[in-house]
N, C-alpha and C positions, 0 to 999 in steps of 0.2 A: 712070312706073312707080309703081304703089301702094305705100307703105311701112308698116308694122304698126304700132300704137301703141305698142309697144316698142320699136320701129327711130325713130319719130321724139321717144321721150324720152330715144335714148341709153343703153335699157337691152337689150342682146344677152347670151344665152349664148355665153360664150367656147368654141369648139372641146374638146372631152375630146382632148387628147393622149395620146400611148399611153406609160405609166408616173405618170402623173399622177396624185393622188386628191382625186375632189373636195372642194372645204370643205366638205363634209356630213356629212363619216366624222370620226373621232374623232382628230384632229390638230392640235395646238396649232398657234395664227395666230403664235407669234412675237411680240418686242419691236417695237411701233409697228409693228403691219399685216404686217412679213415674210410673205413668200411662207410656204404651208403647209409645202413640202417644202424650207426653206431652210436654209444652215446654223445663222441664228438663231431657225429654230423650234426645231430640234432643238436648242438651248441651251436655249431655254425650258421645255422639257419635262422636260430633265433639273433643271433650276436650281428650278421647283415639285417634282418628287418628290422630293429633298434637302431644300427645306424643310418638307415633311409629314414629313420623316421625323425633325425634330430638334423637330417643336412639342411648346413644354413641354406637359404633361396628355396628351397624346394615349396612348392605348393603346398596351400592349406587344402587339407579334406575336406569337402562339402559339410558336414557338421561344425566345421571350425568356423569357414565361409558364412553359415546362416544365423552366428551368434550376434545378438543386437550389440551396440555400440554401449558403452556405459554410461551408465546414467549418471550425468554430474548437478545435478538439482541442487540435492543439500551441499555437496562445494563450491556454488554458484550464493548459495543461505547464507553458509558461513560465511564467504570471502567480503558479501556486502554488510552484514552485522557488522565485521571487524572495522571495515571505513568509514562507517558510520562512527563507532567507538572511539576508534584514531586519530579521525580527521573533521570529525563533525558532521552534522547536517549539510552543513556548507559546501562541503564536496561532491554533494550527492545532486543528481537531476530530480526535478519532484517528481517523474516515472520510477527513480529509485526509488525514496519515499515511498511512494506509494506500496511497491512492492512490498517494502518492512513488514507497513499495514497489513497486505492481501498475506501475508505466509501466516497468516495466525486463522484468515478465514478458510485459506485453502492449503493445507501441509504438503500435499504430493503431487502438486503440478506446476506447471510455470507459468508464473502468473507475470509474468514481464509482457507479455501483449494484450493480457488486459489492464495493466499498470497504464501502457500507452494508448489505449484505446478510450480508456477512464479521463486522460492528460486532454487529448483530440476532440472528446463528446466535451468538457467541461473549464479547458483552459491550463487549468492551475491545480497543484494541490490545493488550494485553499478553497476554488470554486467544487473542486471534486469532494472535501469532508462537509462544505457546505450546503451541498446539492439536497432537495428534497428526495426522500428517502423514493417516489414513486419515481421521477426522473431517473436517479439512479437504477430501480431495475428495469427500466427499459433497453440499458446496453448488455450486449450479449456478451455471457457469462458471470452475470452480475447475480447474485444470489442471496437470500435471507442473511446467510452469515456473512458475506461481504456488505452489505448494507450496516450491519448491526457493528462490525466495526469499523466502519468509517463515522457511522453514530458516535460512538464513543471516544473516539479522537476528538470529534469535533466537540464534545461536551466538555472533554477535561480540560481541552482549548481554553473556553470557558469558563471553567470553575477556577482556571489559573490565571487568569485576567481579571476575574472578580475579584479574587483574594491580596490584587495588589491594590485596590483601590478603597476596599470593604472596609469601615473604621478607621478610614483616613480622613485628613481634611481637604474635601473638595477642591476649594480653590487651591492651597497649596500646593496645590496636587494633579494639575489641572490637567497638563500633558499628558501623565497617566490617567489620567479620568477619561479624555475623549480617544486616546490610544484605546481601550477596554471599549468604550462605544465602538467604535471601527472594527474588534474583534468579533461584536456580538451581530454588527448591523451589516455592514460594508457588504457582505455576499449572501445577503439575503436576495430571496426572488422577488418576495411581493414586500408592501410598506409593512413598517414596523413600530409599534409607538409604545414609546418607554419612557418611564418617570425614574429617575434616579431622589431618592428621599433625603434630606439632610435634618439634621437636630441643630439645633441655636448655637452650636460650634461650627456647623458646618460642614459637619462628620457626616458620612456618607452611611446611614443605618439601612437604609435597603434601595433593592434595585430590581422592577419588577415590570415584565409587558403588559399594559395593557389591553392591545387591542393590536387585529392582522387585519390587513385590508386588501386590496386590491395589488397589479404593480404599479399604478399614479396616484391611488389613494387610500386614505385610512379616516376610519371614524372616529371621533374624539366627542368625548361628552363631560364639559367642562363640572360638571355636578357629582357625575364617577371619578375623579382627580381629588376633588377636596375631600368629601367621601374617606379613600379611601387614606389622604395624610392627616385627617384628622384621626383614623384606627389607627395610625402608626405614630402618632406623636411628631411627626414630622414638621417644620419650621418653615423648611424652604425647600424648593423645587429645581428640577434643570429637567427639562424636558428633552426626549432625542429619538428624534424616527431619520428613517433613511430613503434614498431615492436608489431604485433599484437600476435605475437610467446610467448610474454612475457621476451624474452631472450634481454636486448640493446646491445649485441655485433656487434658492427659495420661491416658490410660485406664491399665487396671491391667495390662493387659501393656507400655505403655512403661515404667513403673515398674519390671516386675520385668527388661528384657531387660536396660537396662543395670547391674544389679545383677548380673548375672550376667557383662557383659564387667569388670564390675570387678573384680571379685575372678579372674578370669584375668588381666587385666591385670598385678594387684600380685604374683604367682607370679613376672614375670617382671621386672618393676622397669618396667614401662610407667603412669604415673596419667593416671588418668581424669577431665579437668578438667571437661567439662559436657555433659551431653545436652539441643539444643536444638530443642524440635517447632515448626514452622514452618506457619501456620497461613496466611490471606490479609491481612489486615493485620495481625498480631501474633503474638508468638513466645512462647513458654515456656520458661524456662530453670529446669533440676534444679539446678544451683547455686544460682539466686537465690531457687528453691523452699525451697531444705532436703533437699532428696530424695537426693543422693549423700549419699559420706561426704569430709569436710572435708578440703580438701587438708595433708598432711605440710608 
């Protein structure tokens, strides 16, 4: 029988079985020769595509690629809370500042560019908790709850200013007294006219506005001033409005208004110990002028 030169070097095609694929298609041989379809190809296969998949350098997958960056907001919270705690206020810019404030009106975004954009519209922290509440929502992304607390800063401001001077004795006390004026008046927009109240000690029993005026003027009506120290048992007076100008140079109607609570005053045994115009950093005092007349 004739035999092929393939039959007699021992090289035959093996039969195709039926579910078989031959070694030509794309199926890994397996550890040491394994059959194509054997359990240790199918190791094989799996055991290379886990390590392409961990080799260092190799390319991220497009799903890896399209993940956003992380969000570090709240470790941006925390990191400034802590320096604030640590290191004081003192370390802080008053855009940080501010910030503290904004994370309580707005929890989930970063309010570090309207911290600065709050600094830019208004100067200062101090001009920014002072600012009228309609001013402030005119910068963009300023909102009901951001208004409402920088309100609130700005009140405790104030009730912790009042509390260092309330039941004290005025003149003793005096540097804190017109400090507390500067807190209440200095960054107002328009004038401001305020009676501070003393009892026959001296003692500082209330502390109340008046009257809002314009920003070069305010109305005063010397008949509402006794009026209202004679309801409160009041002794004596120190009168204090502010110039929104910055400037406390006295003009010539602060001169004559409280010449004219004076001499109501003394009709009824109330003296009038000093009228102080409160300017942005500096004060004017009628006492230390000369401008009243000399206390009894």
């Amino acid at each position: 029988m004739r035999r092929s030169a393939q039959q007699r070097d021992g090289l035959c095609e093996a039969p195709r079985l039926p579910g078989l694929v031959p070694p030509s298609e794309d199926v890994d041989p397996g550890p040491s020769g394994s059959p194509p379809g054997s359990e240790d190809g199918r190791r094989g296969v799996a055991a290379r595509t886990a390590a392409q998949a961990v080799l260092p350098g190799s390319p991220p997958d497009r799903a890896e690629r399209s993940k956003p960056a992380p969000d570090d907001r709240a470790g941006h919270r925390e990191r400034l809370r802590a320096r604030f705690m640590q290191a004081g206020p003192a370390a802080l810019a008053d855009y940080e500042m501010l910030e503290l404030v904004l994370f309580r009106a707005i929890p989930r975004a970063d309010v570090k560019p309207l911290a600065k954009r709050l600094i830019k519209t208004f100067g200062d922290f101090n001009h920014v908790i002072s600012a009228p509440a309609a001013r402030l929502a005119e910068v963009q992304g300023v909102g009901s709850a951001v208004v409402q607390e920088l309100k609130i800063v700005e009140a405790a401001a104030h009730r912790l200013a009042q509390a260092r001077v309330l039941g004290r004795d005025a003149i003793q006390s005096w540097d804190e007294l017109v400090e507390y004026c500067r807190t209440r008046l200095a960054h107002e927009a328009t004038e401001v006219f305020r009676i501070l109240f003393l009892d026959r000690k001296n003692i500082l029993i209330a502390d109340e506005a008046q009257q809002r005026g314009t920003v070069d003027h305010v109305p005063v009506y010397p008949r509402e001033v006794v009026k209202r120290a004679l309801e409160l048992g009041a002794c004596a007076l120190v009168l204090v409005h502010n110039h929104p100008s910055g400037d406390p140079t006295p003009s010539r109607a602060d001169v004559e208004m409280p010449r004219r609570i004076e001499a109501a005053c003394s009709a009824v045994g109330v003296t009038l110990h000093d009228h102080v115009v409160v300017g942005k950093e500096q004060f004017a005092s009628f006492h230390a002028m000369g401008l009243l007349a000399p206390d009894d």
